[in-house]
N, C-alpha and C positions, 0 to 999 in steps of 0.2 A: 173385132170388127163391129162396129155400129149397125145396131138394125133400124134407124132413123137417119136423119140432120135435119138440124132446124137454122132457123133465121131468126135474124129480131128484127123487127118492124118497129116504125113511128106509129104510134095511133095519138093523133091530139085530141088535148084534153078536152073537148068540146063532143068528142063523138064516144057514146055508150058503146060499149062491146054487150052483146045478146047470149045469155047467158045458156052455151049448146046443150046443158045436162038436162037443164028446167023441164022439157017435155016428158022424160024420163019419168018410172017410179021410181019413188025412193032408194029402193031397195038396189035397184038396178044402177041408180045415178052412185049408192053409194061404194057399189061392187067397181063401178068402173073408176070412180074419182079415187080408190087406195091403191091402184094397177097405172104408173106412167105411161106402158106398155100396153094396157088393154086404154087406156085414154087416147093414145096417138094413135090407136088402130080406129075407136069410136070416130075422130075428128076427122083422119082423116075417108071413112068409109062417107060423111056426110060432104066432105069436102066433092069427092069423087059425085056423089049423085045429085049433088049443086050445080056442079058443072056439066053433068050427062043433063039434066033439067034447064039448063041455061040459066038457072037461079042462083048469083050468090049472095043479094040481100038479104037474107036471112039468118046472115051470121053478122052484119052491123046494122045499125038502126040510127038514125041521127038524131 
């Protein structure tokens, strides 16, 4: 049994995607970018307080 599902999305080539790890330290960016599993948990805990915030700009930038 899957502990995710994902989609795929159109994102055109025109619009930059903002890279989520960037704010992170290193160490921490690089603990979670070798874990798919700790990455879909990082994205989506920010997804979650984007939308508790009513912000979700901050995960594209034009």
């Amino acid at each position: 049994m899957p502990i995710y599902r994902a989609n795929t999305v159109h994102v055109p080539r025109q619009r930059a995607l903002v890279d989520a790890l960037a704010p992170l330290p290193d160490d921490q960016r690089e603990r979670i970018a070798r874990s798919e599993t700790r990455l879909v948990d990082y994205l989506d805990r920010r997804a979650r307080k984007g939308r508790e915030d009513g912000d979700q700009s901050r995960f594209l930038s034009s």
